[in-house]
Structure formats: C-alpha cells, structure tokens
C-alpha positions as CSV (number, residue, x, y, z in Angstrom):
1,X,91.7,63.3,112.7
2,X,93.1,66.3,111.1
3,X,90.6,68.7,110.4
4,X,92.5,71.1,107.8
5,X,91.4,69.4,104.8
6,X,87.7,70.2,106.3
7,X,88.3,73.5,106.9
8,X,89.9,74.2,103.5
9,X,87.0,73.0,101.4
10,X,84.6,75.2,103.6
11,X,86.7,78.3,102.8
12,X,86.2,77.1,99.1
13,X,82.8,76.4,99.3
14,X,82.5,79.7,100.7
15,X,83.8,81.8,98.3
16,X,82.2,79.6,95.5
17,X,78.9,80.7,97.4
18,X,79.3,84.4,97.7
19,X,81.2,84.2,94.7
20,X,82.7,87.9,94.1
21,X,85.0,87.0,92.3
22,X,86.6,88.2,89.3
23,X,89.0,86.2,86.7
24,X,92.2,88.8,86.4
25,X,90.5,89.2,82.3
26,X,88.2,91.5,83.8
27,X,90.9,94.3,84.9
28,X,92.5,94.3,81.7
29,X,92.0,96.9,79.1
30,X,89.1,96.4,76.0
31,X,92.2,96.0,73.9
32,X,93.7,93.0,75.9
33,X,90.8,91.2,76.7
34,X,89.8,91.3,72.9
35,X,92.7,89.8,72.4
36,X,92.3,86.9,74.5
37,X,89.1,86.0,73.0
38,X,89.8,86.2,69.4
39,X,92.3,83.3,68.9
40,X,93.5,84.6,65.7
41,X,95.2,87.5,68.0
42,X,95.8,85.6,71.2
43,X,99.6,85.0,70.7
44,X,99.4,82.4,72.9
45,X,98.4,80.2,70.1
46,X,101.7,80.1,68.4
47,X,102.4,78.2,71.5
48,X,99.4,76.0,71.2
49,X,100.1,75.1,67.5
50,X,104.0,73.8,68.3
51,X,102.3,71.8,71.5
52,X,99.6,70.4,69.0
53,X,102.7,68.9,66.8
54,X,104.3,68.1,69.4
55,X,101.4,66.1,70.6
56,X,101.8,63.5,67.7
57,X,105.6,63.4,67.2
58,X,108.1,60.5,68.3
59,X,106.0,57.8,66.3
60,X,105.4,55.5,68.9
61,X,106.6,57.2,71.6
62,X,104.4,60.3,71.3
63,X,101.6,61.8,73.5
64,X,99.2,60.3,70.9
65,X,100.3,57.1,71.1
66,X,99.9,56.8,74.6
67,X,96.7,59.1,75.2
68,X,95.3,59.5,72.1
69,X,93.5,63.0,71.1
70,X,94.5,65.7,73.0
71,X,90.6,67.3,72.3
72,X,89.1,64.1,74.1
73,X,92.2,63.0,76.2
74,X,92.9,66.2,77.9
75,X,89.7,67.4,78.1
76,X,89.8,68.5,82.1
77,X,92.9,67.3,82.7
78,X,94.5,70.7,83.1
79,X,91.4,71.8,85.1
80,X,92.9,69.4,88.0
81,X,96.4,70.3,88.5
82,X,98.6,70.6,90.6
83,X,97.5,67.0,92.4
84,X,99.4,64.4,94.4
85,X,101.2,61.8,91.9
86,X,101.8,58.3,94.0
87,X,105.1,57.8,91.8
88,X,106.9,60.6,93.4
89,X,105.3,60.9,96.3
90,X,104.6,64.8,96.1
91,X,101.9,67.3,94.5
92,X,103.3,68.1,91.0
93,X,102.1,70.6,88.8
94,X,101.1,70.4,85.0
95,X,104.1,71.2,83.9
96,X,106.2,69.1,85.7
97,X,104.0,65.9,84.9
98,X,104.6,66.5,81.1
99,X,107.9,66.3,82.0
100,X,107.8,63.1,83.7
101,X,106.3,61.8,81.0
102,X,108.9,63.3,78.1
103,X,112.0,62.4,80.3
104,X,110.9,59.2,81.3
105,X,108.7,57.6,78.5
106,X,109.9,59.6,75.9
107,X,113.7,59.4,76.5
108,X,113.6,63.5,75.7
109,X,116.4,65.6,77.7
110,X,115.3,67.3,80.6
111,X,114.4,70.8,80.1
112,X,115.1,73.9,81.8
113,X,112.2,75.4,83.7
114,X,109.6,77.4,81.6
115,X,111.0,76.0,78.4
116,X,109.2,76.3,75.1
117,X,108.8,72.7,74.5
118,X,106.9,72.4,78.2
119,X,105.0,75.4,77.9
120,X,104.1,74.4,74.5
121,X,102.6,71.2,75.4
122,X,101.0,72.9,78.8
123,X,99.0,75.6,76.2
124,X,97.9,72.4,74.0
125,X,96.7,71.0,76.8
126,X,95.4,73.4,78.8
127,X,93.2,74.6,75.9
128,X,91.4,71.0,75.9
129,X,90.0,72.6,79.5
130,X,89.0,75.7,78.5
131,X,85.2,77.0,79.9
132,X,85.4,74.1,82.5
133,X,85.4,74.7,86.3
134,X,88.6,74.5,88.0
135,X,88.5,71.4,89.7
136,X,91.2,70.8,92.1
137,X,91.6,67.0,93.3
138,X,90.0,66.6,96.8
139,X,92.6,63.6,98.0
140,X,94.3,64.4,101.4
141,X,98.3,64.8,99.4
142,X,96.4,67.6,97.5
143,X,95.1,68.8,100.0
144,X,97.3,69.0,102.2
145,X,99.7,71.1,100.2
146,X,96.8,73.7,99.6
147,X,97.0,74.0,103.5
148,X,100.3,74.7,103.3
149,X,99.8,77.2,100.1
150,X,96.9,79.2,102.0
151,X,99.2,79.4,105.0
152,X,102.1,81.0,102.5
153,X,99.5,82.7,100.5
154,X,99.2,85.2,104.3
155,X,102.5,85.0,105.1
156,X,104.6,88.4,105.0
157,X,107.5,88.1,103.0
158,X,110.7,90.8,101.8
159,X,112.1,93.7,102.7
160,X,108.2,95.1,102.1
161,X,107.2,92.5,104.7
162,X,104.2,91.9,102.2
163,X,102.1,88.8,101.6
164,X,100.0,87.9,98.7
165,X,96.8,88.2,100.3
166,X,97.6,92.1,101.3
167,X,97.6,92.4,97.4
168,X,95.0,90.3,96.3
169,X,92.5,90.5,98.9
170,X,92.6,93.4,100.8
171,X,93.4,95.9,97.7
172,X,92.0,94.1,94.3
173,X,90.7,96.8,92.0
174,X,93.3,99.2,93.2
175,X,96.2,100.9,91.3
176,X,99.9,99.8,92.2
177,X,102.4,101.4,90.3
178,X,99.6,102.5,87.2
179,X,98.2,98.8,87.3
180,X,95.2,97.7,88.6
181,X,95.5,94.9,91.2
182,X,93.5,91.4,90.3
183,X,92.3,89.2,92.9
184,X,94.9,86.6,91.7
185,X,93.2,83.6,90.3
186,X,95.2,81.2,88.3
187,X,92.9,79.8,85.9
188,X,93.8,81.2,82.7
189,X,97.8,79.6,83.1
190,X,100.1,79.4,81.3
191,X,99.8,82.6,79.7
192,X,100.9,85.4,77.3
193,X,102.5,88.1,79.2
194,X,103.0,91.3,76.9
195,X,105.6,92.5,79.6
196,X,107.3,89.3,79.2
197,X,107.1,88.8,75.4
198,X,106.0,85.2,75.5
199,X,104.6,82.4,77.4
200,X,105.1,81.6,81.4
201,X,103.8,79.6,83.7
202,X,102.4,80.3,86.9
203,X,105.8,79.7,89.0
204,X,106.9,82.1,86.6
205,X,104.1,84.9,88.0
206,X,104.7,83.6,91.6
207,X,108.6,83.9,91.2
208,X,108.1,87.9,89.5
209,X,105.7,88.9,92.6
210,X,108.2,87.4,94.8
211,X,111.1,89.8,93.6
212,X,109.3,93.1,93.7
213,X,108.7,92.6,97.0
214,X,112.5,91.6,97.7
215,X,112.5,88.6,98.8
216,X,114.3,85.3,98.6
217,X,113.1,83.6,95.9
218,X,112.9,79.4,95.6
219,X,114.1,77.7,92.5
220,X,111.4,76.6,90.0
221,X,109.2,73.5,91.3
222,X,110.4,74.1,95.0
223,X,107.7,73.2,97.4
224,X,106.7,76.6,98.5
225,X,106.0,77.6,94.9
226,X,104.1,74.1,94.8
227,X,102.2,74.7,97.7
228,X,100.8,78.1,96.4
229,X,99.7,76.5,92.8
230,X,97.4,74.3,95.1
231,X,96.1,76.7,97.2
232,X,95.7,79.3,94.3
233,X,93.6,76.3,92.6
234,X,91.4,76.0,95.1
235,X,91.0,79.4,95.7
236,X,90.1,79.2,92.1
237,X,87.3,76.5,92.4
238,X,84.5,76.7,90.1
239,X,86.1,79.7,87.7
240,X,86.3,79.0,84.1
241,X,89.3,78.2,82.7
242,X,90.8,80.5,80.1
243,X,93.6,79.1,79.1
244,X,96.1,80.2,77.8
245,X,95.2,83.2,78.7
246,X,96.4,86.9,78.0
247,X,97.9,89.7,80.3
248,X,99.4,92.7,80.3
C-alpha cells in the first residue's frame, strides 16, 4: 500500500494543529487590506459582476440552467479545487473545469489562459466560498498530485537554484527586494494584483515566481503548475477563503 497519501494528510493535519499560519492579507499594508474587505473598493468585483452575468447568459445553455444559483450552487465548490475529474483522467483546477464546461456544453471558443471571461466566472464563483475552510478533496488522484506538488514545492529551481519553500518557509515575514515575504497560501485566488492591473489566477502567481528566479517556465495548466495548486491547497487546509482577494 502506498503510504504517501497518509503521510500528506499528517503534514496537513499538522500544520492545521499548530496552526501559525498567516493568510498573505496579513502582510499587506492598512491601505490594501482595507481594500479587500470593503467590496465597494475591492476591484476585483468588476470581475465578479461580468462573472455574475455571465452566470445566466446563453438561455438554455447557461451556468444557471444547468446549476442553478451560483449563491446556493457554488457555495464550496471553489473551496475544493483543484480535484481529480474521472472524465479526463487528471486533477484539474477551477479554472480549467469552467472551461470544460463552456467549451463542451456551451459550444463557447476555447479561451486563452487567464482570460477575462474565465477569470470572471472563477471570481463569481469563488466568492460563493468565501469564509469557508479550504477543503481539498481527500480521493487518492488528488492526492496523489499534492505529493507530487509538495515534492516540487522543495525542489531548487533557476539560475538562483531556489525553491518555493526557501521563500515561504524558511524566510516568511522577511523583506525581499522592499516586500515582505508571505507564507504563500492560496486561498484568496484569483486575485487583484495592483502590480498586474487586474485579475490572475494562481498559475499566473506560480508562473511570475518561477521567472524571477530564472527558470524554465511550463505553459499554463502543465502538470507541474497542477501539481503545486494541490499541494498549495492542502497546505492551505482549514484557512478561510478570501476570494477574490487583493495584493500588492
């Protein structure tokens, strides 16, 4: 019997138990973080609002028809991804199950990665979730991919020979470069990057670390960047969702 599963939910259950840890919110300026809170200044709602129309056009081919409201519908369903989906055979995030379902139920093109019609429907739905526990799924596809995530997650990469966790475990609450380093926990995604001047998703983030510290970096939805989502998820067990959150 393979015990990885076993011993990932241990390290989970773990850190839920000491639990020191901190959602990234809390290393962001008074300023920022007021502006998460108050959704009359988060600009991630702008977002939200075209992913609530969205939600209910296309007639009978809309999310509605099929799921109904969004506020009841969705409520978790965010809180779960990525997870293992038996049609493809893989862990797919969010974003690319909203796809799925646009391309394949809704006859919609296919969009490019990080689009504003995805990321639109992803902050709808994501906000359904919001102040729930992240709740990654607990089915061996899932968790096997987490496995794989935690082993990438320590994994010295680039021409800084750097991996994640030399960031976000060993020197959280640091300053790199005038920024405090967060402990990296995805639960407020997708968000509002001020740097970026709108929305991204959390491939997005993953893709941006993976460039400053030179290295190769995977196409959007590659496994790798996969694999991280589900190990950052449960790394994020238990943590509120904030969605869609707000960074510098």
């Amino acid at each position: 019997m393979n015990a990885a599963p076993f011993a990932l939910m241990f390290v989970a259950l773990a850190a839920v138990a000491q639990d020191a840890r901190r959602s990234g919110s809390d290393f962001m300026g008074e300023s920022t973080r007021a502006m998460q809170r108050d959704d009359t200044q988060n600009p991630a709602m702008l977002w939200v609002a075209n992913g609530e129309a969205a939600w209910s056009a296309g007639g009978d081919r809309s999310c509605a028809a099929c799921h109904g409201d969004a506020k009841t519908g969705m409520r978790g369903v965010a809180a779960r991804f990525p997870a293992f989906d038996k049609g493809s055979g893989r862990v797919i995030t969010l974003g690319r199950r909203i796809e799925q379902c646009r391309v394949g139920k809704q006859g919609a093109p296919a969009s490019r990665p990080d689009s504003d019609e995805v990321l639109a429907l992803q902050s709808y739905i994501a906000l359904q979730s919001r102040g729930m526990p992240v709740a990654p799924p607990r089915d061996a596809g899932t968790r096997a991919a987490a496995e794989r995530g935690r082993q990438l997650f320590n994994q010295r990469i680039g021409q800084l020979n750097m991996s994640c966790a030399q960031c976000h475990d060993d020197n959280w609450g640091r300053k790199l470069a005038g920024a405090t380093i967060p402990q990296g926990h995805a639960n407020a995604y997708p968000i509002y990057r001020l740097e970026w001047q709108g929305m991204g998703s959390l491939q997005r983030r993953l893709r941006n670390c993976m460039t400053g510290v030179r290295a190769a970096v995977p196409p959007p939805d590659a496994q790798d960047l996969v694999d991280l989502e589900a190990w950052l998820a449960v790394r994020s067990e238990g943590m509120k969702m904030e969605s869609p959150g707000v960074r510098p």
